[in-house]
C-alpha positions as CSV (number, residue, x, y, z in Angstrom):
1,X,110.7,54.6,165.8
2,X,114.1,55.8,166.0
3,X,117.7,54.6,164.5
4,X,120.8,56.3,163.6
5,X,120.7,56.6,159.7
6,X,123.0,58.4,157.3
7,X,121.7,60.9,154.6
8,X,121.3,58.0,152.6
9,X,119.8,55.4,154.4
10,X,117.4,58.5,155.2
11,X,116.7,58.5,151.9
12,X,116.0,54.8,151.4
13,X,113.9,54.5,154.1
14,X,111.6,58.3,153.5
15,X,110.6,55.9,150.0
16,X,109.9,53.0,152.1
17,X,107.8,54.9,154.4
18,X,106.2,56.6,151.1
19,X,105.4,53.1,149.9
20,X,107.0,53.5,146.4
21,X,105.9,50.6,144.4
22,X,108.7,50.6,142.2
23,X,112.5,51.3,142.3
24,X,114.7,51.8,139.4
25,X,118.2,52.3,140.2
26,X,121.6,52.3,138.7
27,X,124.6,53.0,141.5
28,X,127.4,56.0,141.2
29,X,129.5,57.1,144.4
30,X,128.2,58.6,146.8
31,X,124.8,57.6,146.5
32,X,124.6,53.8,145.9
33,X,124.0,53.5,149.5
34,X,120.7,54.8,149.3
35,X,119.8,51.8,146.0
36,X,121.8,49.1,148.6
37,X,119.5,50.5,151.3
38,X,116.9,50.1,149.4
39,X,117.1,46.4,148.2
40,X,118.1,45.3,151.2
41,X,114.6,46.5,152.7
42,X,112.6,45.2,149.5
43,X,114.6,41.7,150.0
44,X,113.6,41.8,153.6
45,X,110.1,42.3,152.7
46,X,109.7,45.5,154.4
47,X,108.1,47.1,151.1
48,X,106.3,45.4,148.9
49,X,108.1,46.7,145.7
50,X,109.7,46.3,142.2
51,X,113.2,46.3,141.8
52,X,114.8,47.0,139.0
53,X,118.1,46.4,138.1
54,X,119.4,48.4,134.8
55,X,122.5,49.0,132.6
56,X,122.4,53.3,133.4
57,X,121.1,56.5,134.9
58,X,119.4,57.2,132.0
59,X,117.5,53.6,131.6
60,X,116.6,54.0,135.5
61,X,114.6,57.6,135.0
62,X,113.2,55.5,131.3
63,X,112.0,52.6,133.9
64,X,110.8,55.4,136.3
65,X,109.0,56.7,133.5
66,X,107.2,53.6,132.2
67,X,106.0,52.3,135.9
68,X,105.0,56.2,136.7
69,X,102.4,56.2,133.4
70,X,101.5,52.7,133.9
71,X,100.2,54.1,137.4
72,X,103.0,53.2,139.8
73,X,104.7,55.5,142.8
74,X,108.5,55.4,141.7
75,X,111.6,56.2,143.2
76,X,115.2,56.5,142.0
77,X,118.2,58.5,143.3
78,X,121.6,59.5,141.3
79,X,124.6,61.8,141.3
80,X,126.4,64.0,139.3
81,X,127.6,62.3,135.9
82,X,124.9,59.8,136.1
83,X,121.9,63.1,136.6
84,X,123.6,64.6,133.8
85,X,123.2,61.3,132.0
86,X,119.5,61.6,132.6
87,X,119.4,64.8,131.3
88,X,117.1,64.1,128.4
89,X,114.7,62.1,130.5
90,X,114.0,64.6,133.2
91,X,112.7,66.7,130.8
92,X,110.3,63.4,129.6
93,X,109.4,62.9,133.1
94,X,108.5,66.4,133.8
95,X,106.8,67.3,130.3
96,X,104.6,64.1,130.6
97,X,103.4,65.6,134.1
98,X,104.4,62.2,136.0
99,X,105.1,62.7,139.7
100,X,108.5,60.5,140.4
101,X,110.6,61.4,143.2
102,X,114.2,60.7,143.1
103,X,117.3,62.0,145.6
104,X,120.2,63.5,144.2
105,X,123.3,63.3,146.5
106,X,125.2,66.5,145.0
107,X,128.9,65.8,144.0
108,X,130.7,67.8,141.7
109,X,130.9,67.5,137.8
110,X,133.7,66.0,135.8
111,X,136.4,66.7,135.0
112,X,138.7,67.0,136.7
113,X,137.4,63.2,138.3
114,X,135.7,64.3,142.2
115,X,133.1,62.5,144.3
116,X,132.7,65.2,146.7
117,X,130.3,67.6,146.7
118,X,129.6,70.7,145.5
119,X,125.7,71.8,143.9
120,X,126.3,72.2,140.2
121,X,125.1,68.6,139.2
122,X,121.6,69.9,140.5
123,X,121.4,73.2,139.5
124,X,122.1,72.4,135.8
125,X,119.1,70.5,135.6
126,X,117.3,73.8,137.3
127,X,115.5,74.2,133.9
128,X,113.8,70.9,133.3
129,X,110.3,71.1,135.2
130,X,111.2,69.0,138.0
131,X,111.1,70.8,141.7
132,X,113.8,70.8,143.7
133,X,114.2,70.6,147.4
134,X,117.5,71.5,149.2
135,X,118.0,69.4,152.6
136,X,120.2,70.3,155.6
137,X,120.1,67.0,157.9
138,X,119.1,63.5,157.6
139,X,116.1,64.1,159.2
140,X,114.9,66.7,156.6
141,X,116.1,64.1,154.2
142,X,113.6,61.4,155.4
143,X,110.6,63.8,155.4
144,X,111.3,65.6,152.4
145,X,111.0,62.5,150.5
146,X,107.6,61.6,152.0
147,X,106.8,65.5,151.8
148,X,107.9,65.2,147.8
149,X,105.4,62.4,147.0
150,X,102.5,64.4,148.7
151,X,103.4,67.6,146.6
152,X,104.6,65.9,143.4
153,X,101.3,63.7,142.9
154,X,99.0,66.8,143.7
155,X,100.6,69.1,140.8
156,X,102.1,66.2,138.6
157,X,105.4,67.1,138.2
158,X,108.4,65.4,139.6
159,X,110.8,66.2,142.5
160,X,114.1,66.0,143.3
161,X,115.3,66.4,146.7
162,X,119.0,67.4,147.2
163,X,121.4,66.3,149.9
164,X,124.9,67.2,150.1
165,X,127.8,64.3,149.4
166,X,129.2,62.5,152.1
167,X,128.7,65.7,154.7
168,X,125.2,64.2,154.9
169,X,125.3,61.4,152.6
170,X,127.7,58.8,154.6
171,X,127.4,60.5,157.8
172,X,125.4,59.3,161.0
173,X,122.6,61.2,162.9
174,X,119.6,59.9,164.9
175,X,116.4,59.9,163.1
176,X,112.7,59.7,163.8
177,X,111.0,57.3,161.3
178,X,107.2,57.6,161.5
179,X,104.8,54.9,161.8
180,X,103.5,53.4,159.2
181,X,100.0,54.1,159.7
182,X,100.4,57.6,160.2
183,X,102.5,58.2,157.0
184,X,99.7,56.6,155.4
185,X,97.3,59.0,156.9
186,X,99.7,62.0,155.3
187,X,100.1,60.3,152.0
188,X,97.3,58.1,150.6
189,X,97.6,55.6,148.3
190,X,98.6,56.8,144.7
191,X,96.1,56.9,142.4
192,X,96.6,58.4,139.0
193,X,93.2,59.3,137.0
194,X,94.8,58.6,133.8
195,X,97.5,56.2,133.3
196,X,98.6,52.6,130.7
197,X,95.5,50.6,130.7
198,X,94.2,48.4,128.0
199,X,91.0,48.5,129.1
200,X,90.7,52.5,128.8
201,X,93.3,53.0,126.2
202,X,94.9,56.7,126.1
203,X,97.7,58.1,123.6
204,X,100.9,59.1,125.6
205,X,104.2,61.3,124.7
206,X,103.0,61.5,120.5
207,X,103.7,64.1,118.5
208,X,102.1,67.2,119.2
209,X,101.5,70.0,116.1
210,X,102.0,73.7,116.4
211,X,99.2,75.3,117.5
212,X,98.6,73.9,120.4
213,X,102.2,72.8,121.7
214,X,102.0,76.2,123.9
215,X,99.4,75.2,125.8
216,X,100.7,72.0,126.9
217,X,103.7,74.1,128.1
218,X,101.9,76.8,129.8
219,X,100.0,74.4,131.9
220,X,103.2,73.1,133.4
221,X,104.0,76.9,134.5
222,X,100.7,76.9,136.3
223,X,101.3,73.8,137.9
224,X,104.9,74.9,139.1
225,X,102.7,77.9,140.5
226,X,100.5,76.2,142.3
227,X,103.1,73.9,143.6
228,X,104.4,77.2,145.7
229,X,100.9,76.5,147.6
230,X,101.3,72.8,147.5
231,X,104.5,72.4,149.1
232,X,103.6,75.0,151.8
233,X,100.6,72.9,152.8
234,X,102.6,70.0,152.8
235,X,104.7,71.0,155.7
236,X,102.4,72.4,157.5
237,X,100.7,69.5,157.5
238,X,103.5,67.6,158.1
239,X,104.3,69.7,161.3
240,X,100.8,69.2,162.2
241,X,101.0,65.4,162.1
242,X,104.7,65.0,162.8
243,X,106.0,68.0,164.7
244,X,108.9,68.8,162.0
245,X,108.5,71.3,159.5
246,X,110.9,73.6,157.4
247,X,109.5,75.8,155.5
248,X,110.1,76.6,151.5
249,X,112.7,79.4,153.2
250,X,113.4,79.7,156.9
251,X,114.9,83.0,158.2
252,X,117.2,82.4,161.4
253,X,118.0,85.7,163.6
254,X,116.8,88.3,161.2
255,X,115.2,90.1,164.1
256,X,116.4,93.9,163.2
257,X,119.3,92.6,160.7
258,X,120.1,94.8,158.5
259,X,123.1,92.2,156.7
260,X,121.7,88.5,155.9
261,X,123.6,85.3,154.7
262,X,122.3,83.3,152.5
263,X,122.8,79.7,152.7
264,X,121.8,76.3,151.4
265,X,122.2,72.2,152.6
266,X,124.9,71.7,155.0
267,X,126.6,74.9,154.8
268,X,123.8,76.1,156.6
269,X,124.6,74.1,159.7
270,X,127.9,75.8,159.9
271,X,126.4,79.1,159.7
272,X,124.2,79.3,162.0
273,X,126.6,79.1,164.8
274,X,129.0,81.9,162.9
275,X,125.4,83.7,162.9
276,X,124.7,83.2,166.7
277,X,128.3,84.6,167.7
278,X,128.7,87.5,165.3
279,X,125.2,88.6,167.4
280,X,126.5,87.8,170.3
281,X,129.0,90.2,169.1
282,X,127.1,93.2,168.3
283,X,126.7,92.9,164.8
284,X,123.5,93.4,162.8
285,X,123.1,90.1,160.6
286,X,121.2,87.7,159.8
287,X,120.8,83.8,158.2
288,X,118.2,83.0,155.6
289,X,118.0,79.0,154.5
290,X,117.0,78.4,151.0
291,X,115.5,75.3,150.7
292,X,113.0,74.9,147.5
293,X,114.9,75.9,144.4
294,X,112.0,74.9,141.6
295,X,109.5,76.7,142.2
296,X,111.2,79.7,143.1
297,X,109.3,81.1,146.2
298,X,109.7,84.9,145.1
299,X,107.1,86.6,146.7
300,X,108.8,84.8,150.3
301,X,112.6,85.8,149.5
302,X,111.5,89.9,149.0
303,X,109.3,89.7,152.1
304,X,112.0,88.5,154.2
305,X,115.0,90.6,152.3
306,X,112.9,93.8,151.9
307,X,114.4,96.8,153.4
308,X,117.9,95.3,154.5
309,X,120.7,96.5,153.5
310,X,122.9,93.7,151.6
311,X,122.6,90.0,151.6
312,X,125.2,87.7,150.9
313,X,124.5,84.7,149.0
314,X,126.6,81.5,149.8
315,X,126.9,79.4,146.3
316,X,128.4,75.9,146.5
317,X,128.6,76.0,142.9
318,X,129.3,78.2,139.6
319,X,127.5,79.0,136.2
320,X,131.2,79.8,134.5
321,X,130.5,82.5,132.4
322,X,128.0,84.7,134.6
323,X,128.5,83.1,138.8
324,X,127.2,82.0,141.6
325,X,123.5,80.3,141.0
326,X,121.6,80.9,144.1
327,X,123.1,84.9,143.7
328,X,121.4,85.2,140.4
329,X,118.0,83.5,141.8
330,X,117.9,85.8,144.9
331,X,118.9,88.8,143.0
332,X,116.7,88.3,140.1
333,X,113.8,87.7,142.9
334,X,114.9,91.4,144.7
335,X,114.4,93.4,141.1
336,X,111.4,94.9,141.4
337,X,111.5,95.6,144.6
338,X,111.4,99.8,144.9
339,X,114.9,100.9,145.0
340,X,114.9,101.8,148.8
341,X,113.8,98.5,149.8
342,X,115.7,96.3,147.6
343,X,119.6,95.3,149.2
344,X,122.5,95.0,147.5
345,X,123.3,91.2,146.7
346,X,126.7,89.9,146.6
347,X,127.9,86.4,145.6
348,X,130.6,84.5,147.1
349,X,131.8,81.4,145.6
350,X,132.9,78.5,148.2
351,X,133.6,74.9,148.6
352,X,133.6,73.7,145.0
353,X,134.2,69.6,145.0
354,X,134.2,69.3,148.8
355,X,136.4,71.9,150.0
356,X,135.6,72.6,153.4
357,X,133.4,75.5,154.0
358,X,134.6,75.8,157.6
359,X,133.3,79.0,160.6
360,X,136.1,81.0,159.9
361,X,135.1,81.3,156.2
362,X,131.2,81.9,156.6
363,X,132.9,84.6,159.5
364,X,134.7,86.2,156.6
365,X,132.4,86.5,154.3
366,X,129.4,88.0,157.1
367,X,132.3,90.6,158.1
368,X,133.1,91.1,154.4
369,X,129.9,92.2,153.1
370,X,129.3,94.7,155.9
371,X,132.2,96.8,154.3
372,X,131.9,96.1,150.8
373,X,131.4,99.1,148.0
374,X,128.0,100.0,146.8
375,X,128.9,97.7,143.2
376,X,127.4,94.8,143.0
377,X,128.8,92.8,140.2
378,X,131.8,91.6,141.6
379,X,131.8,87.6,142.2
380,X,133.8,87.1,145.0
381,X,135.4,83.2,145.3
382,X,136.6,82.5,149.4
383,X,139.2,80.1,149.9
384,X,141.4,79.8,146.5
385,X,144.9,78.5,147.1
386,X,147.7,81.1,145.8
């Protein structure tokens, strides 16, 4: 089936597809579409699930919390203040290994007050266990929610899936909504082997002493390895059953390149055209989409960026104090990489809260790094105002 959905409703209806069994929600601009999307398909009866109405982001991931260990498949989305509000209960989900998916429409932090977008509502939470997916269209939206469950309830750790404010959020494209029966097929029924039962009583989230406190911690780092191999399967079984897939990176016209962009979400869109004429052109560059943040898929970033010559990383967002997010990721992933292999990596700071990154920017920055000085250090922001 096919309708024209925004980046929300995308949202809404990749959960209802995914059969979540219980939604806790509290709405902030711009994603309360995807919560109204929602109810409106659980009033209808189109998915047989809990709603839950609560006073605030952080009781929505608590009622996530309680349904995911009492054995439920649980869905929530927020946005900015209200993710930072859940702050302390991301790391609960993610340290008690429960698999709840929830979107996160970026928009930039306050103050000063914005509700457009920029990535660093996400990216702060980069540390607290959950995976995070990065989305370009509505489509990807759709599937990486179904694609989220599949990966989360196979390592046990949560997921967040990403999608850009308003650009994709509250905007219209046609998507492909698989059948119901098929989805299934992809994503059985969930089915925890330990969860809240009275029956087979368990002790969950107590206190845990020294000596083995480690160990609880070092098993989440092997599960976020494994997840590397997880979410790869995924799509490829996705692509298998469904004919989309995207890939945990996804070079674009790096054929002989010896410059590369770097790009996540929408901006990515934009480039690819600006990628497309510059080789029309003559010049040697190429476009690399990053898509999974957490885990970060190392070993695939050096085997595509080994041996060119600079790469210029796109960051929608800032970590004051040190720059550009995605720059420190990709360069940190480049380091040992033998020194006449591994490219100079250069940040460029664009678009914070919603400025347009338009062609003409992403067409200055490609022609940029092609001339820059061998120092890397430099954080260079496009598009200030005088």
């Amino acid at each position: 089936m096919q309708k024209i959905l925004t980046g929300n409703q995308s949202a809404a209806w990749g959960a209802m597809c995914a059969r979540a069994q219980v939604v806790s929600a509290y709405p902030i601009t711009p994603q309360t579409t995807i919560i109204e999307e929602l109810a409106d398909i659980v009033a209808k009866g189109l998915l047989d699930a809990q709603f839950i109405k609560v006073e605030s982001e952080h009781s929505a991931m608590a009622g996530c919390i309680g349904a995911q260990a009492a054995g439920a498949r649980t869905f929530t989305a927020t946005s900015a203040q209200g993710l930072a509000l859940m702050h302390e209960m991301l790391h609960w989900a993610a340290l008690a290994r429960l698999p709840v998916v929830m979107a996160n429409v970026n928009r930039a932090m306050a103050p000063g007050w914005s509700i457009w977008t920029d990535q660093n509502d996400s990216l702060a939470q980069r540390d607290t266990g959950w995976l995070q997916y990065y989305c370009e269209s509505n489509q990807e939206v759709l599937d990486t929610v179904i694609q989220g469950y599949k990966v989360a309830e196979i390592v046990n750790l949560p997921v967040m899936l990403v999608l850009d404010a308003f650009f994709l959020s509250h905007t219209y494209e046609a998507v492909d909504i698989p059948g119901q029966e098929r989805t299934s097929e992809y994503l059985p029924p969930y089915k925890p082997s330990i969860y809240l039962d009275v029956d087979d009583p368990h002790a969950f989230g107590g206190i845990v002493p020294q000596d083995i406190y480690m160990e609880f911690r070092y098993k989440m780092q092997v599960a976020m390895n494994e997840a590397l191999e997880a979410a790869e399967q995924a799509d490829r079984d996705f692509k298998t059953m469904f004919g989309r897939g995207y890939g945990l990176i996804e070079p674009y016209r790096l054929e002989g390149a010896d410059y590369v962009l770097a790009t996540s979400g929408t901006v990515t869109s934009t480039a690819r055209s600006v990628i497309d004429d510059l080789r029309d052109k003559g010049h040697s560059i190429g476009l690399l989409k990053m898509k999974l943040l957490r885990p970060f898929p190392v070993e695939l970033v050096r085997g595509v960026l080994a041996g060119r010559k600079r790469v210029a990383v796109l960051d929608r967002d800032i970590c004051v104090g040190m720059g550009g997010i995605w720059t420190q990721e990709i360069r940190n992933a480049l380091y040992h990489l033998p020194e006449d292999q591994r490219p100079s990596v250069y940040g460029y700071i664009v678009g914070l809260g919603g400025r347009d990154v338009k062609p003409e920017t992403i067409e200055k920055i490609a022609l940029d790094v092609q001339k820059r000085p061998i120092e890397e250090g430099e954080q260079v922001w496009i598009g200030l105002k005088e």
